[in-house]
PDB file of N, CA, C and O in Angstrom:
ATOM      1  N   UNK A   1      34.360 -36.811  -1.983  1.00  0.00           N
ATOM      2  CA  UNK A   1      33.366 -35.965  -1.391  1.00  0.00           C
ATOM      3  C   UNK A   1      33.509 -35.982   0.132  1.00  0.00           C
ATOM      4  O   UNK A   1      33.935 -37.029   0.620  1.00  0.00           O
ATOM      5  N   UNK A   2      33.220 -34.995   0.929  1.00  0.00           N
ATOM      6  CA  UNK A   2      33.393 -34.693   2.442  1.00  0.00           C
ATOM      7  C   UNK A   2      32.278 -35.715   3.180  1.00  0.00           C
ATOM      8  O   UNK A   2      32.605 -36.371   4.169  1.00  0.00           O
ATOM      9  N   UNK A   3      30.711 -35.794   2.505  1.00  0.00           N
ATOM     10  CA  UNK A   3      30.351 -36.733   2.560  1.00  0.00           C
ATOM     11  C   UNK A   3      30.432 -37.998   3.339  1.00  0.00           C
ATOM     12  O   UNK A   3      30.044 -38.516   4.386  1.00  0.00           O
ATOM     13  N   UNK A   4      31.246 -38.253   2.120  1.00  0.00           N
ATOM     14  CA  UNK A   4      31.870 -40.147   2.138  1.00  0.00           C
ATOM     15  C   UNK A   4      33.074 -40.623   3.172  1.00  0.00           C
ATOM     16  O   UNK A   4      33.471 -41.752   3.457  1.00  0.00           O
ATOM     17  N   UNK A   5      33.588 -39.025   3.717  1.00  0.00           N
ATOM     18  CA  UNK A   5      34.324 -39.102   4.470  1.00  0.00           C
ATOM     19  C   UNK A   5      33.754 -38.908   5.850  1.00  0.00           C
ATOM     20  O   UNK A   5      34.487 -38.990   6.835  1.00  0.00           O
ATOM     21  N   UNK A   6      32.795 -38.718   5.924  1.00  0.00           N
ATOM     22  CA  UNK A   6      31.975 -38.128   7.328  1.00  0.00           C
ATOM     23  C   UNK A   6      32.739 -39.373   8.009  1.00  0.00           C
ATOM     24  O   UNK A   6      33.253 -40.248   7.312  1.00  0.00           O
ATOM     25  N   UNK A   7      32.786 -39.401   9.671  1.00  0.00           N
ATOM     26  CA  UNK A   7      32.885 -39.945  10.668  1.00  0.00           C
ATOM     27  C   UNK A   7      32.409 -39.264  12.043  1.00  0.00           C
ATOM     28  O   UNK A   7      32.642 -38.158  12.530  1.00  0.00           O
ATOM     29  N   UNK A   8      31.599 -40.437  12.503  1.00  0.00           N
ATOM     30  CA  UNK A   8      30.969 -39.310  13.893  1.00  0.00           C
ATOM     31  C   UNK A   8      31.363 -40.140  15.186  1.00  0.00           C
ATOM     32  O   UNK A   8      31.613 -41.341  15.288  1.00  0.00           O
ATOM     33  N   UNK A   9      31.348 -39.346  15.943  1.00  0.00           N
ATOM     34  CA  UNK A   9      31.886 -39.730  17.355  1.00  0.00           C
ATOM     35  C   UNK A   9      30.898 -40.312  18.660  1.00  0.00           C
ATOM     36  O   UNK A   9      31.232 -40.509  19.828  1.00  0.00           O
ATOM     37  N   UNK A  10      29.609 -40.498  18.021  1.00  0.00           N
ATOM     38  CA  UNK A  10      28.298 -40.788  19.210  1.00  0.00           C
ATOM     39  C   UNK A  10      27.201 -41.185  18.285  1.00  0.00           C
ATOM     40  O   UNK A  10      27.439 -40.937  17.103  1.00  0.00           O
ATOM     41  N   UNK A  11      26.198 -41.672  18.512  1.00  0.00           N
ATOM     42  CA  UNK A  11      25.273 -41.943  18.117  1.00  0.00           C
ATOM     43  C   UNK A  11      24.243 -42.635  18.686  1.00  0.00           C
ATOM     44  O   UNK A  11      24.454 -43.673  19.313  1.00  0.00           O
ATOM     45  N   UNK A  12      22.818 -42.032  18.490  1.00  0.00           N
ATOM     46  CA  UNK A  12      21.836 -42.589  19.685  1.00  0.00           C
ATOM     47  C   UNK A  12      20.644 -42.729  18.722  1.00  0.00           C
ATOM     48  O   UNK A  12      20.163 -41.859  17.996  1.00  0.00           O
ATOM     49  N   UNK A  13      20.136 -44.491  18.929  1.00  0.00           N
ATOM     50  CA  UNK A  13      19.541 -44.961  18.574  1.00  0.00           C
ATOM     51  C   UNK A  13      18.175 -45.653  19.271  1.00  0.00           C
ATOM     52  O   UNK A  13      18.236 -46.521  20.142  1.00  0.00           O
ATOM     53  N   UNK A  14      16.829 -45.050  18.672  1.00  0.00           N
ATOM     54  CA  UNK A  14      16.036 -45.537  19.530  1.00  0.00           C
ATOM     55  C   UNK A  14      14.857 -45.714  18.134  1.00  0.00           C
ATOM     56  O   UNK A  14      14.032 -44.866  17.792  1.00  0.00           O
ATOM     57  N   UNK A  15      15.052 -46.848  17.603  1.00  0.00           N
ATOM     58  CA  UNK A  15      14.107 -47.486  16.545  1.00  0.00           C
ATOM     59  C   UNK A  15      12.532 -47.561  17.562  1.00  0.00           C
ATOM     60  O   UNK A  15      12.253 -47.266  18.724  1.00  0.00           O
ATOM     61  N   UNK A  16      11.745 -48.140  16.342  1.00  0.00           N
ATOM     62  CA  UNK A  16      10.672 -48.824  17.008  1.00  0.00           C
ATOM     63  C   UNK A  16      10.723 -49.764  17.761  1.00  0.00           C
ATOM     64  O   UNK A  16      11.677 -50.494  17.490  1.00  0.00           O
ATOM     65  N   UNK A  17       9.967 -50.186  18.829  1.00  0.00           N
ATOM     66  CA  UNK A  17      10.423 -51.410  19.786  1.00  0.00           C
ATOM     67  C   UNK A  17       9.612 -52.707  19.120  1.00  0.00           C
ATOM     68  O   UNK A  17       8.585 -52.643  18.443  1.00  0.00           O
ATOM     69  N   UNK A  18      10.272 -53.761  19.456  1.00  0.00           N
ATOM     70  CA  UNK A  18       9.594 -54.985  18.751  1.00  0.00           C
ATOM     71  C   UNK A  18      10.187 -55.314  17.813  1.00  0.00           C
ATOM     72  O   UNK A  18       9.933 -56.490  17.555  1.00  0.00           O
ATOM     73  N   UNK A  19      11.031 -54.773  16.980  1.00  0.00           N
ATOM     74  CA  UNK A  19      10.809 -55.078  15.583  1.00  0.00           C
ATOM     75  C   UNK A  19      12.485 -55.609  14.911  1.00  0.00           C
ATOM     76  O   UNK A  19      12.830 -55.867  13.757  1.00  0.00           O
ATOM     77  N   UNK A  20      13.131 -55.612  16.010  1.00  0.00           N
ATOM     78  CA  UNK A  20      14.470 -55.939  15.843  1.00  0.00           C
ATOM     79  C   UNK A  20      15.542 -55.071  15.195  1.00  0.00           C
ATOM     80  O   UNK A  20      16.577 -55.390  14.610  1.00  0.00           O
ATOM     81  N   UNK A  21      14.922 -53.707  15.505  1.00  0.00           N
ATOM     82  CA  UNK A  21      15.638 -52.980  14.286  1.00  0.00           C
ATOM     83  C   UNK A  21      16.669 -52.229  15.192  1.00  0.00           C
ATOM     84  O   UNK A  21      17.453 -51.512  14.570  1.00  0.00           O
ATOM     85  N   UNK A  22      16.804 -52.265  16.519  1.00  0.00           N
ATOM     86  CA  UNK A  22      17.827 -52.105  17.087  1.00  0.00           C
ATOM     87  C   UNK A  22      18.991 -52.576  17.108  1.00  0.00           C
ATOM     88  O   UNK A  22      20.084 -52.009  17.099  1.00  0.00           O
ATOM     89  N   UNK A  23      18.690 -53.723  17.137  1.00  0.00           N
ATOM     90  CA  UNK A  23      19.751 -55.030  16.507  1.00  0.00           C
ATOM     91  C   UNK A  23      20.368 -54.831  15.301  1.00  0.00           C
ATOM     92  O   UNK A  23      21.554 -54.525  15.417  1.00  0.00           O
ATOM     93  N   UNK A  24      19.860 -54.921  13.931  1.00  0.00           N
ATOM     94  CA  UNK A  24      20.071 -54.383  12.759  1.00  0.00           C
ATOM     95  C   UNK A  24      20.704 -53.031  12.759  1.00  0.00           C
ATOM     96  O   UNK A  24      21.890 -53.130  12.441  1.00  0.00           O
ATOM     97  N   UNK A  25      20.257 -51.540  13.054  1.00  0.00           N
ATOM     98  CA  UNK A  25      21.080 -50.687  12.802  1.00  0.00           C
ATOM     99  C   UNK A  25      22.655 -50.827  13.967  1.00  0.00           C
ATOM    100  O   UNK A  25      23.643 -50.114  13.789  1.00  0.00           O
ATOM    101  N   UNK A  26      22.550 -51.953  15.179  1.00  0.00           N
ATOM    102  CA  UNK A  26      23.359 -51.844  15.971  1.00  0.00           C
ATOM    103  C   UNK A  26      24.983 -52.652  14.881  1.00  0.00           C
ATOM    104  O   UNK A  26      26.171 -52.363  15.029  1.00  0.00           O
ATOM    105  N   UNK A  27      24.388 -53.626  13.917  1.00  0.00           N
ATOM    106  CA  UNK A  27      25.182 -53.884  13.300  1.00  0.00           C
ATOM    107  C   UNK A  27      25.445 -53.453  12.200  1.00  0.00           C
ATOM    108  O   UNK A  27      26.634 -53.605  11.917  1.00  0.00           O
ATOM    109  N   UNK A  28      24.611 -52.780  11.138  1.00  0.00           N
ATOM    110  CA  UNK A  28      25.310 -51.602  10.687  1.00  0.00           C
ATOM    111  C   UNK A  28      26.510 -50.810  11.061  1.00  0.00           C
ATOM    112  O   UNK A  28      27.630 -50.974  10.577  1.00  0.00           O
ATOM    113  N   UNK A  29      26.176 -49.922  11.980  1.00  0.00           N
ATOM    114  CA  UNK A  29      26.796 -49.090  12.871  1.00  0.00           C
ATOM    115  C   UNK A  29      28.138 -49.923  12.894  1.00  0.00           C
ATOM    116  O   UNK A  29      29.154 -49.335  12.525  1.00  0.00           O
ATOM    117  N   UNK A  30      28.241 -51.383  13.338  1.00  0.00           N
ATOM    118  CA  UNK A  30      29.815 -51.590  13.739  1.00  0.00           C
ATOM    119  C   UNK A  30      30.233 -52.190  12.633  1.00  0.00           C
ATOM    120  O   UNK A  30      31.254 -52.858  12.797  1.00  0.00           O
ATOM    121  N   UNK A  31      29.701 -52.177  11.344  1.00  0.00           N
ATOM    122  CA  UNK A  31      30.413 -52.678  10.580  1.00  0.00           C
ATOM    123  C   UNK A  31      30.507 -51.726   9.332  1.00  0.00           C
ATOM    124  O   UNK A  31      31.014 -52.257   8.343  1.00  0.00           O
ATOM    125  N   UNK A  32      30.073 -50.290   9.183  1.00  0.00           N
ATOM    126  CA  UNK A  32      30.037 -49.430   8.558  1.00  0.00           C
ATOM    127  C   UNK A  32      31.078 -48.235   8.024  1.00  0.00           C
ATOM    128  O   UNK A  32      31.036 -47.514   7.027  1.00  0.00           O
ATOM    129  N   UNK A  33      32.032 -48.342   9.130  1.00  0.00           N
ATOM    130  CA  UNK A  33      32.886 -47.202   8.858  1.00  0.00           C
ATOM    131  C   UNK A  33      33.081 -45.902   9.005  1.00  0.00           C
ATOM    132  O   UNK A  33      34.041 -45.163   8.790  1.00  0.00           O
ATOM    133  N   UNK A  34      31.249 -45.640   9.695  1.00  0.00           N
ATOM    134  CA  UNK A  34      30.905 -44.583   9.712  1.00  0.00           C
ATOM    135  C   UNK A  34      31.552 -44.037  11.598  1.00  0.00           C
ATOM    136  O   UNK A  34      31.961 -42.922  11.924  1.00  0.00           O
ATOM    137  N   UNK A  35      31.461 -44.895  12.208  1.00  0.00           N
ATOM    138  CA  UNK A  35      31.982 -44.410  13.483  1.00  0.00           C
ATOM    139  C   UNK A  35      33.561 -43.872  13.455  1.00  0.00           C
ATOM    140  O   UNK A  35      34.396 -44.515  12.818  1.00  0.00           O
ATOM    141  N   UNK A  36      33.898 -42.758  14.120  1.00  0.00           N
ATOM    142  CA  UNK A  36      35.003 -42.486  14.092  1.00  0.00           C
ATOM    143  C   UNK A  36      35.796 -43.557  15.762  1.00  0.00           C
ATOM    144  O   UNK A  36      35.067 -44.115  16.582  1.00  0.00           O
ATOM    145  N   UNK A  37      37.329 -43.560  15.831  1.00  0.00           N
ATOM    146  CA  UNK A  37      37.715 -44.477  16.910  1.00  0.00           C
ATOM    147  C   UNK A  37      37.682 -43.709  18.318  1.00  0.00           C
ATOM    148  O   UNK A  37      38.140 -42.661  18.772  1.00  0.00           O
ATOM    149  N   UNK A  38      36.860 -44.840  18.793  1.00  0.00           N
ATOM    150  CA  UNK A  38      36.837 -44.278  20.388  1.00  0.00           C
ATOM    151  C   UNK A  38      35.300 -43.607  20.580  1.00  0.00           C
ATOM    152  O   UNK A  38      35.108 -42.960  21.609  1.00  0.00           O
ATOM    153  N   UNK A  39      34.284 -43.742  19.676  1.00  0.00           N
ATOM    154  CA  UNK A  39      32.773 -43.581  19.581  1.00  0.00           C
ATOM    155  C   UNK A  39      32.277 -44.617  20.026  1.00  0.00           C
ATOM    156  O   UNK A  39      32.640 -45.793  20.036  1.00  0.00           O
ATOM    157  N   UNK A  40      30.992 -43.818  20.577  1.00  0.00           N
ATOM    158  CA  UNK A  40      30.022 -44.635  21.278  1.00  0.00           C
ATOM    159  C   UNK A  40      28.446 -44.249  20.844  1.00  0.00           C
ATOM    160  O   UNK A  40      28.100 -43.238  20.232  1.00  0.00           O
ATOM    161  N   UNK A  41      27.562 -45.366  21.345  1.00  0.00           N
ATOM    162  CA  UNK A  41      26.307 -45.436  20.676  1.00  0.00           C
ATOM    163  C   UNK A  41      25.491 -46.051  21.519  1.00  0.00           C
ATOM    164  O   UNK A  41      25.820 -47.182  21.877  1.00  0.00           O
ATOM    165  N   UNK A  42      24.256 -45.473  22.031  1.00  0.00           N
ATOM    166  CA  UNK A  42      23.106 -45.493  23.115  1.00  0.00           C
ATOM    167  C   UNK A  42      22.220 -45.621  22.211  1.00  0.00           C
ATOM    168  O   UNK A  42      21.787 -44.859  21.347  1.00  0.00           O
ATOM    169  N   UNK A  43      21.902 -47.130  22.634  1.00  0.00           N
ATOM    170  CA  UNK A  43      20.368 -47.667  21.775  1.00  0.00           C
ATOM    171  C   UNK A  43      19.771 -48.150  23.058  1.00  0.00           C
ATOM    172  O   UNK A  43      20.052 -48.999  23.904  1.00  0.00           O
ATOM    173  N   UNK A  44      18.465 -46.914  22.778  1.00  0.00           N
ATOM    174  CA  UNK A  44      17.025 -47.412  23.501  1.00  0.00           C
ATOM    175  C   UNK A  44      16.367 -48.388  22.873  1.00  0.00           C
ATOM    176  O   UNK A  44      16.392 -48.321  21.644  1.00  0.00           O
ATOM    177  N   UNK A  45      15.576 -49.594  23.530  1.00  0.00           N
ATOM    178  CA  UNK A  45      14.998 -50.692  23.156  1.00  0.00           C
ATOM    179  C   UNK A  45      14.377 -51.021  24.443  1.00  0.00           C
ATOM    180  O   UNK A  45      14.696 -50.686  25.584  1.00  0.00           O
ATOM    181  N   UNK A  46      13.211 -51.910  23.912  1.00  0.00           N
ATOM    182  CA  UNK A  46      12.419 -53.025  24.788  1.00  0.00           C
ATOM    183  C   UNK A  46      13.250 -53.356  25.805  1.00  0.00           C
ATOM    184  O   UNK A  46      14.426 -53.228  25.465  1.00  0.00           O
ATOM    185  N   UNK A  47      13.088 -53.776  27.050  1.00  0.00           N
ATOM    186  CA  UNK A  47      14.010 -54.445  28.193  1.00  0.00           C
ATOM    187  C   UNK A  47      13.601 -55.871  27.843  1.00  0.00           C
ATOM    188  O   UNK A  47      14.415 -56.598  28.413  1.00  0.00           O
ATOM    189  N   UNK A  48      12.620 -56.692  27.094  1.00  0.00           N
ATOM    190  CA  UNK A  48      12.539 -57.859  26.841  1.00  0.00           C
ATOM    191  C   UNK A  48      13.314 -58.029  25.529  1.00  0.00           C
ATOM    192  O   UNK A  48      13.213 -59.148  25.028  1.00  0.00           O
ATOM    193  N   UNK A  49      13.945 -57.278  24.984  1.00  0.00           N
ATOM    194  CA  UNK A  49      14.256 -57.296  23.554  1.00  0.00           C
ATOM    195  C   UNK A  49      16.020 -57.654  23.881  1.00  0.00           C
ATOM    196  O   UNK A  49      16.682 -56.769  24.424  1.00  0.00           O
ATOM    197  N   UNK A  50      16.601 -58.816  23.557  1.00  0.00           N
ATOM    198  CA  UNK A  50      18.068 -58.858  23.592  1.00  0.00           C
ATOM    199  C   UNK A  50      18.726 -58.552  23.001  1.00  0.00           C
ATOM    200  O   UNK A  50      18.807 -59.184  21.948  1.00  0.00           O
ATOM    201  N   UNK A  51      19.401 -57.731  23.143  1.00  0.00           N
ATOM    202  CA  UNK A  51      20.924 -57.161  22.362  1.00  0.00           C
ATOM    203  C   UNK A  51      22.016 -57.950  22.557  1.00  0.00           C
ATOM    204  O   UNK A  51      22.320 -58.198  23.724  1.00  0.00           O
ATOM    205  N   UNK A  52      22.882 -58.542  21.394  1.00  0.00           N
ATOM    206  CA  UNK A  52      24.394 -59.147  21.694  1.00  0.00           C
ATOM    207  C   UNK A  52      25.281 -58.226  22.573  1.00  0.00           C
ATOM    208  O   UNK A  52      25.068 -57.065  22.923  1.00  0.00           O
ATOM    209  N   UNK A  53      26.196 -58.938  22.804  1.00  0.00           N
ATOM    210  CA  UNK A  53      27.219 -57.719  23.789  1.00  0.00           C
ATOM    211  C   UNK A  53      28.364 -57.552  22.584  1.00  0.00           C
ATOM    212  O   UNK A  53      29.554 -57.446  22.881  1.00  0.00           O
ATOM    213  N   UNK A  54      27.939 -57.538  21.310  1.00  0.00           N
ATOM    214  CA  UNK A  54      29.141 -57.548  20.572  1.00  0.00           C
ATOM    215  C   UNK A  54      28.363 -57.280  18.722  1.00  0.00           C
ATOM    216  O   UNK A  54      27.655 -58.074  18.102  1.00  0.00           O
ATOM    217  N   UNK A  55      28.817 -55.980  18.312  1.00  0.00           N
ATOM    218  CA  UNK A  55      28.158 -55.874  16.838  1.00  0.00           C
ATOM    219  C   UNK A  55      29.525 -55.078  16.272  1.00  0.00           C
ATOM    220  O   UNK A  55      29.929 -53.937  16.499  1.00  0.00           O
ATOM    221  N   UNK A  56      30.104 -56.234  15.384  1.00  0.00           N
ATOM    222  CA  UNK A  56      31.217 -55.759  14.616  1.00  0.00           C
ATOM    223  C   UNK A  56      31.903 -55.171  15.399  1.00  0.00           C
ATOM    224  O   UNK A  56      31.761 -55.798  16.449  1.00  0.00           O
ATOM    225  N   UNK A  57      32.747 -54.139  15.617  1.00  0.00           N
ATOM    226  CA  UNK A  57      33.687 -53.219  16.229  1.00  0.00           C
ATOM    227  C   UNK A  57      32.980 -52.709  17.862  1.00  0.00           C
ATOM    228  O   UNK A  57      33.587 -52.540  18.919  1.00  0.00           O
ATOM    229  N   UNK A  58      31.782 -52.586  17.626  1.00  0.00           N
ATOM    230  CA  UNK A  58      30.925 -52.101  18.935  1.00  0.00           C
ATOM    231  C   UNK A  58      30.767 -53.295  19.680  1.00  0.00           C
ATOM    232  O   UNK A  58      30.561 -54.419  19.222  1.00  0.00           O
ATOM    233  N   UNK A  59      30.904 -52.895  21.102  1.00  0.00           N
ATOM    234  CA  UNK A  59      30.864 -53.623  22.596  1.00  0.00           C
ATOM    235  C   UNK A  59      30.367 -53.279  23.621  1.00  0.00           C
ATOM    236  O   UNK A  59      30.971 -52.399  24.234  1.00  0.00           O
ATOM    237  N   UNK A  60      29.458 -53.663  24.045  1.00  0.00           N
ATOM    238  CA  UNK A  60      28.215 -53.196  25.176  1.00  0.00           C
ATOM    239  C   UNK A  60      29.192 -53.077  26.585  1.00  0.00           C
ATOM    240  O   UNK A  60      29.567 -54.034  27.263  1.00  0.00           O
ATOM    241  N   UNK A  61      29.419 -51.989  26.767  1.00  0.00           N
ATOM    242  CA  UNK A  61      30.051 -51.533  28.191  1.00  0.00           C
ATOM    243  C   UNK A  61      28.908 -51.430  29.158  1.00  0.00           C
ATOM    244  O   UNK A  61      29.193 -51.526  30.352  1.00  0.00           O
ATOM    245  N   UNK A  62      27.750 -51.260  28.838  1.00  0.00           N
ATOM    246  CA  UNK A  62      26.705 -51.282  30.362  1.00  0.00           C
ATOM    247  C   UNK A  62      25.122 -51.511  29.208  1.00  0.00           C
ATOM    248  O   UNK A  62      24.807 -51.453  28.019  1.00  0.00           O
ATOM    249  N   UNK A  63      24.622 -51.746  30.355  1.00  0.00           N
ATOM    250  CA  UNK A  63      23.159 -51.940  30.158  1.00  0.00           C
ATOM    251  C   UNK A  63      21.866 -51.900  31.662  1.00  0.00           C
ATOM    252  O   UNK A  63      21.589 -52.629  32.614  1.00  0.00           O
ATOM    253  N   UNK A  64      21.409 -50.620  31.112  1.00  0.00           N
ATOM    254  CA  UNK A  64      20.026 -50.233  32.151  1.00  0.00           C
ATOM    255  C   UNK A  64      18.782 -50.581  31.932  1.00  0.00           C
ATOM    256  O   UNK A  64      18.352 -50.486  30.782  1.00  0.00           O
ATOM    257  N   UNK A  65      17.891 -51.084  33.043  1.00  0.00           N
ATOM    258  CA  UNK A  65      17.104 -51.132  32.662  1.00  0.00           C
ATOM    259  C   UNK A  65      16.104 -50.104  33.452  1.00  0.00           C
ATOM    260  O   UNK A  65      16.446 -49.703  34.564  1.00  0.00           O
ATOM    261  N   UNK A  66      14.755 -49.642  32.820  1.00  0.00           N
ATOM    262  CA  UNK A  66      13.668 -48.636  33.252  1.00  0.00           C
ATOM    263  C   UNK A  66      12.385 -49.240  33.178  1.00  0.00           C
ATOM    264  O   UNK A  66      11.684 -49.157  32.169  1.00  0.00           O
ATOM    265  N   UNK A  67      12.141 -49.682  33.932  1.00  0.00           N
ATOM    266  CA  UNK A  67      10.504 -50.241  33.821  1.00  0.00           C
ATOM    267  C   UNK A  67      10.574 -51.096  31.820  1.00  0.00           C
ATOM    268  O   UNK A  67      11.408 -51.929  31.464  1.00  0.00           O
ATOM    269  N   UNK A  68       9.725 -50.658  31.155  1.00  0.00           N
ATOM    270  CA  UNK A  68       9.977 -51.972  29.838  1.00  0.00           C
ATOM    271  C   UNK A  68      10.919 -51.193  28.879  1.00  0.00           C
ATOM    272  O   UNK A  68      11.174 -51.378  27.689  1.00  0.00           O
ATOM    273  N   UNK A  69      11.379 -50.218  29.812  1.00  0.00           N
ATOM    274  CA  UNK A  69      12.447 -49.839  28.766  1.00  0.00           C
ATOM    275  C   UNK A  69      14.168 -50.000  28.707  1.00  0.00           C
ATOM    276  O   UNK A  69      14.711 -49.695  29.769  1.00  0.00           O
ATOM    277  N   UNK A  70      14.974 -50.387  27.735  1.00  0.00           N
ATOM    278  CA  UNK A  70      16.604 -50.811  28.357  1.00  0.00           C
ATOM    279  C   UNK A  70      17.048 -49.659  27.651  1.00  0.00           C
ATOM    280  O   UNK A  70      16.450 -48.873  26.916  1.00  0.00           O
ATOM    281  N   UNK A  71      18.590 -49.752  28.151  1.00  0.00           N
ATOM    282  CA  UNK A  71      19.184 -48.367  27.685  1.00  0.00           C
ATOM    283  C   UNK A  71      20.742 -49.317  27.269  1.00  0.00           C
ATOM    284  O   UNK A  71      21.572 -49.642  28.118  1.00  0.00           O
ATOM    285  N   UNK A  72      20.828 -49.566  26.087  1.00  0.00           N
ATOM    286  CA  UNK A  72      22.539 -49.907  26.073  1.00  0.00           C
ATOM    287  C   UNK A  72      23.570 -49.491  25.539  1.00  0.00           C
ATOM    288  O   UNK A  72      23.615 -49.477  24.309  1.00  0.00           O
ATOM    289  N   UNK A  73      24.821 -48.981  26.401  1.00  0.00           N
ATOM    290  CA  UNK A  73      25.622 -48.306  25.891  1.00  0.00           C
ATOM    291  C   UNK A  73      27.222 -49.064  25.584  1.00  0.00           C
ATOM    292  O   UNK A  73      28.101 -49.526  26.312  1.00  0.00           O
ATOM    293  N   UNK A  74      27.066 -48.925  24.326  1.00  0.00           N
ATOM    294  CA  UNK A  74      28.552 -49.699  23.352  1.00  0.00           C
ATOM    295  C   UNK A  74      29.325 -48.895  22.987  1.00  0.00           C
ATOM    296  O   UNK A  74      28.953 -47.912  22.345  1.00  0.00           O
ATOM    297  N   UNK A  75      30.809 -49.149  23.360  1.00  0.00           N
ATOM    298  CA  UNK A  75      31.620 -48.066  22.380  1.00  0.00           C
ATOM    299  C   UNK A  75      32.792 -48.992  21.547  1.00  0.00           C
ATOM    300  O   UNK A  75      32.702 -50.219  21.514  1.00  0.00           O
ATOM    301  N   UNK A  76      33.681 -48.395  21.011  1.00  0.00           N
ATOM    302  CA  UNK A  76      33.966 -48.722  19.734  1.00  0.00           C
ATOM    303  C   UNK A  76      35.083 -49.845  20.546  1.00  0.00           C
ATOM    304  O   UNK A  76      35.149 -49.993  21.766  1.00  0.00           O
ATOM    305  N   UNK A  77      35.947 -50.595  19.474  1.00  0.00           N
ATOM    306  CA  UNK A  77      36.806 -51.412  19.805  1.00  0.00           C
ATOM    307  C   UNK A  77      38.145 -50.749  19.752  1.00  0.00           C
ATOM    308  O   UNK A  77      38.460 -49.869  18.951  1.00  0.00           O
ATOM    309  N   UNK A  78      38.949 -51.295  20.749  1.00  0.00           N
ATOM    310  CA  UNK A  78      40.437 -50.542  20.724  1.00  0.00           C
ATOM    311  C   UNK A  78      40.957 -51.094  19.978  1.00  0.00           C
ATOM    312  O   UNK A  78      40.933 -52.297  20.241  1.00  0.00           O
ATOM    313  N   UNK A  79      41.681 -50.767  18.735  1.00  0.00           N
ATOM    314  CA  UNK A  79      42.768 -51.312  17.761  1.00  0.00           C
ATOM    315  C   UNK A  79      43.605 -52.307  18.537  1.00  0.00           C
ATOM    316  O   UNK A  79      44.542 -52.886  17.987  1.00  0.00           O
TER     317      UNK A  79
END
């Protein structure tokens, strides 16, 4: 099915804050299959809320912060 084959090239994630679920879909995401190579993924979260610099294949290239809000942007791993 075309489906099962999907692969996407970006993805932006902004769960509820608090609840760790940034974290969770951040490792999904790098261990899923679903990213195509050379994709990247912007998860909004809490600025008190820590993100690893590392979820499966994804790697935090920067991180902003906005008053209580962070902005972190990971892209995929080079073969």
């Amino acid at each position: 099915m075309a489906r099962e084959q999907a692969r996407f090239g970006g993805a932006f994630v902004d769960p509820p804050y608090r609840r760790s679920l940034a974290a969770a879909t951040l490792a999904e995401l790098g261990q899923s299959g679903l990213l195509e190579r050379g994709a990247w993924v912007i998860a909004e979260h809490a600025a008190e809320e820590s993100l690893a610099e590392r979820y499966g294949t994804l790697i935090r290239a920067d991180l902003r912060r906005y008053g209580s809000t962070a902005i972190s942007l990971y892209g995929m791993e080079e073969p």
